[in-house]
N, C-alpha and C positions, 0 to 999 in steps of 0.2 A: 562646419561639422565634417569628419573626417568619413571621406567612403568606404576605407576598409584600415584593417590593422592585423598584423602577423602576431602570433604567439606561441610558444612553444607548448604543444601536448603528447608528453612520454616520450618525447625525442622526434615528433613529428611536428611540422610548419602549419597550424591551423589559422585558414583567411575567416577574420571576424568583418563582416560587413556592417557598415551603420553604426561600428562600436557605440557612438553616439546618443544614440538611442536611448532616449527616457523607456524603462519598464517595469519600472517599480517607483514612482513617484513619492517626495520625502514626507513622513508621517513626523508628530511629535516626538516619538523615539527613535526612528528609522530615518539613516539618508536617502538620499536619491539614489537611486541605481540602473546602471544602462544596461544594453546587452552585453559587454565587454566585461561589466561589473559580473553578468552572469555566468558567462564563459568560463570568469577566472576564478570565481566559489566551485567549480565544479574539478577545477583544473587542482584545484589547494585541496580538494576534501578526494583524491584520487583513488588513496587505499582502500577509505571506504566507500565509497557510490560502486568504483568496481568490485567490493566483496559484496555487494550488493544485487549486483546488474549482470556479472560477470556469464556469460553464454545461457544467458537466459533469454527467452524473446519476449519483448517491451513494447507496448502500447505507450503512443507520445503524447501528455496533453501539451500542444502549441498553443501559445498566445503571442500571436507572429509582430500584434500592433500594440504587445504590454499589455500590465495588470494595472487598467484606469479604472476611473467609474462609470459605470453607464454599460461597459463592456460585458456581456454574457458567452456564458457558455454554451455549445450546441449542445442537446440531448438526443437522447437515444429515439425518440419520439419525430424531434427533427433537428437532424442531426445536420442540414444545413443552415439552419437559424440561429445560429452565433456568429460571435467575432474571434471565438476559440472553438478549440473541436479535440476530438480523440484521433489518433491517426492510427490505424492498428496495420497497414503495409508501407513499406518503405518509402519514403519521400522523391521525389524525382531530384536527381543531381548526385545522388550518393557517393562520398568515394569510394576506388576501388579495393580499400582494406574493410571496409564495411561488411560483414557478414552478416547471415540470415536464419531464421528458422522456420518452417512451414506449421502454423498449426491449425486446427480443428475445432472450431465453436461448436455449439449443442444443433446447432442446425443442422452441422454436416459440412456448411461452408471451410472453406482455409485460405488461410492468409500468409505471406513470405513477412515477417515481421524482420525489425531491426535487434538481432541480438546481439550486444557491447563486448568486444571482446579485449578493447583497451579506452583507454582513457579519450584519445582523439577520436573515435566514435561520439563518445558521449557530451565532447564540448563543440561536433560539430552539428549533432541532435539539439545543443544549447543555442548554438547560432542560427540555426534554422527556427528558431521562438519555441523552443521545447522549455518548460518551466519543469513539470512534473514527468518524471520515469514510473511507470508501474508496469513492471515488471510480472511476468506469472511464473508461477513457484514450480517451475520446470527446469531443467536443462535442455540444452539444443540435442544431445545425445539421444534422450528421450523425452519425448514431450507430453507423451499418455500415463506417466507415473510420475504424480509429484515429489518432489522431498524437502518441501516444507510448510510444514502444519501454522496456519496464521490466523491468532486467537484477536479478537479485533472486540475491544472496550469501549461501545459506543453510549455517554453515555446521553440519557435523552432530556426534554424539556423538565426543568424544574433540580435536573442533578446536572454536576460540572468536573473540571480537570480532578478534584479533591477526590468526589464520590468514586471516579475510575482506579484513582493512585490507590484508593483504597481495598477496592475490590482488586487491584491486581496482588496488591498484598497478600492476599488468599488465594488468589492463583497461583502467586509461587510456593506456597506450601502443596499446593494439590500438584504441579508440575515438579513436584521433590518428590511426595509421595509415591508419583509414579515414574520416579527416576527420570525425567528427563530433565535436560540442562535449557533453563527458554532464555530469553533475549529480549529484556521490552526498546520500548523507543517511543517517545510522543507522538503522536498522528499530525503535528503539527498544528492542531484544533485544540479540542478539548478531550478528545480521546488517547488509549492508550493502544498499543498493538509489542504484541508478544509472538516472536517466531521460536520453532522448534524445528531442528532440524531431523528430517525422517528418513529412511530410507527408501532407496525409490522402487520400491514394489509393492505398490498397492492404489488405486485409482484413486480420480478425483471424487468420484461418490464415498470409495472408502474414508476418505480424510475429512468429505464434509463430517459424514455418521460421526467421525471421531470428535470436532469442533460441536456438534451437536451434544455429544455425552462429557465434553469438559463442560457445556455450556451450563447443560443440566443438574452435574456436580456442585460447580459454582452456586447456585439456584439452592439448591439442598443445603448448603453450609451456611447465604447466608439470603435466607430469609427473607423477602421483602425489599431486596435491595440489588436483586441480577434476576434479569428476564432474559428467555430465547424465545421469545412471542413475536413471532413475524408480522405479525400485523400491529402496526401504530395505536390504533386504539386500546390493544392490550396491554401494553409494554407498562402504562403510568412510569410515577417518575422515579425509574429504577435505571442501572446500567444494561442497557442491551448486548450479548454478545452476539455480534455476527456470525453465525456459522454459515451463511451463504458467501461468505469471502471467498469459503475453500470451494466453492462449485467450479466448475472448468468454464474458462473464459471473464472470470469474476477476478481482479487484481486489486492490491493497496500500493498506496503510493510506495515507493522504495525509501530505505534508510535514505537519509541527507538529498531527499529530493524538495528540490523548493515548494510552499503550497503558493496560487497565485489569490492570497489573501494580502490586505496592506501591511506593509513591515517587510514584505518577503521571509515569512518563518518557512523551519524548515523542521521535518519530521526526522528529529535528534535521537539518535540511540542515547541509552544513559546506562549506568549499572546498578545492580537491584540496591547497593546500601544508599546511591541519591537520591529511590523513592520517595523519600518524604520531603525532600528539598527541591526535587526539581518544579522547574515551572516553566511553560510548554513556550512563554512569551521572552524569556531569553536566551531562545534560538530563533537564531536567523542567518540569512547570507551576512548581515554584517559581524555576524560575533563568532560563526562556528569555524571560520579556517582557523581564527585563537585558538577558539576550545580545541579544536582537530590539534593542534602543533602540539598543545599543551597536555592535553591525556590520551593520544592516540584513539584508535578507533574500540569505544565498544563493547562490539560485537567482533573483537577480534577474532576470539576462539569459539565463532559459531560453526565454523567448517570440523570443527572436530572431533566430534563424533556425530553419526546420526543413528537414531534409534529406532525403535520398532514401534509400527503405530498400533501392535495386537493388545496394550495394554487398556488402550480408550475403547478399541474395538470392541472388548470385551467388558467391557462398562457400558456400551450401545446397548448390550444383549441383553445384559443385568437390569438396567434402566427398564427394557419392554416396555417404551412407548411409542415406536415406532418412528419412522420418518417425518420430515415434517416441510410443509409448501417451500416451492423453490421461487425464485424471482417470477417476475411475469412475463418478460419475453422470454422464457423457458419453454421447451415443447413440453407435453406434459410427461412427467418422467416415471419410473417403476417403482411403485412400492410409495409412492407421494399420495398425502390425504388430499380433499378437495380443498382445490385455491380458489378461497372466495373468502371476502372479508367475513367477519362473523355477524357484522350487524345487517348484512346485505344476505345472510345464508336462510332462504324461506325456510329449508328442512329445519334446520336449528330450531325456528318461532314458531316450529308447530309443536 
């Protein structure tokens, strides 16, 4: 087995150590894939992971010993109890092109994050067991005003990839409606994820409200079949939109970031007329530098325009149903109803 191996990213010498390395172990459809194997999907899909990533500050998931079985992830709860983990400050060893951004959790806390500002950045985040980039919908310039609004098709037990494609279908008409241009992409699961790009004046609370009144929208058009019910027990089996995605500190995996599921798929941009054909399981590190060579990225011309988020904001207002609970390690926030399950709520049962 070979110690290390050189390879070219963007015109710099990046040392792949252990290239060797099993990290994606081969499935019925899927080869085996090392870490070299990973380096070098990151290195062939460049245009897009950096129009992706690109001076934004990124939270790493590492999985330094591979995507085996048996292997868990750390949680938030304890977040030293895996064999993978979230790394949300710089790794020790970085090199000295590596730049950074400082941000601000709801705690108050900050953190110097790793923000990508070319390609050998992010295949030396690969060689350090980085699988998944998530990225928060900031720039390094400014980090207290997002500019990109992340509509997130989750959907839940009992509905699948089909029911999401289908509810995003009416999102694009509602994200026509109100003129803006969105951008889906697989979730790499069963979900879909739709960006819009916004301008950046206007906070992360503002952008959730807005994720909240698309969510709402959706809900109104189609009946029985899209929830923003935070709470699991309410949801049944309908597509959940996430509007806590847009809360600050809250990230989705980025375009053509691998998920450390088996196969190594990856969360594929598509374009709205392959809605109805695409399917989430033929993307992966083995197939997408094709796809990538073969129709470009996308999400090309997502940088160009961004729009005004006053259009959803004012569907918040129209809607008049007010805010709605935030995750739970959230301090508790202004203008937030009581967070407590509803079957656990005494006031509710009286």
């Amino acid at each position: 087995m070979a110690k290390e191996t050189f390879i070219d990213a963007g015109g710099r010498e990046l040392r792949v150590s252990s290239p060797d390395r099993v990290i994606f172990p081969a499935t019925e459809r899927t080869p085996e894939l090392t870490k070299l194997d990973v380096v070098e999907y990151y290195v062939a899909v460049e245009d897009g992971i950096m129009r992706a990533l690109r001076q934004r500050p990124t939270t790493l998931e590492r999985w330094p010993k591979g995507v085996h079985e048996g292997l868990v992830l750390a949680t938030r709860d304890d977040p030293r109890g895996g064999d993978a983990f979230f790394q949300k400050r710089v790794p020790k060893g970085a090199p000295d092109y590596l730049e950074t951004a400082r941000i601000e959790f709801p705690s108050g806390r900050t953190a110097d994050e790793v923000c990508p500002t070319e390609i050998a950045v992010v295949g030396w985040c690969a060689q350090m067991g980085t699988i998944t980039f998530h990225p928060w919908p900031v720039r390094s310039d400014d980090v207290d005003h997002p500019d990109e609004l992340r509509l997130d098709l989750d959907p839940q037990p009992g509905t699948d990839f089909d029911d999401a494609a289908r509810v995003a279908a009416t999102a694009r008409e509602l994200l026509s409606d109100l003129g803006y241009a969105g951008f889906p992409k697989t979730s790499g699961g069963r979900g879909i994820h739709i960006y819009v790009r916004i301008e950046p004046r206007w906070t992360f609370t503002d952008m959730r409200h807005a994720a909240i009144a698309f969510g709402r929208e959706l809900e109104r058009r189609l009946p029985g079949e899209v929830t923003t019910k935070w709470w699991k027990e309410e949801r049944g089996e309908r597509i959940f939109v996430d509007y806590n995605q847009n809360a600050r500190d809250r990230t989705i995996a980025s375009a053509y970031s691998i998920r450390p599921k088996p196969g190594a798929p990856v969360s594929a941009p598509f374009a709205w007329d392959e809605l109805g054909s695409v399917r989430p399981e033929e993307f992966s590190v083995a197939t997408m530098p094709a796809r990538f060579a073969r129709v470009g990225d996308p999400h090309a011309a997502i940088d160009d325009v961004a729009h005004s988020l006053q259009p959803l904001l004012d569907l918040y207002e129209e809607h008049g149903e007010g805010d709605m609970p935030y995750p739970p390690d959230y301090p508790k926030m202004p203008g937030e109803p009581k967070r407590v399950q509803p079957s656990r709520d005494t006031d509710r049962k009286r």
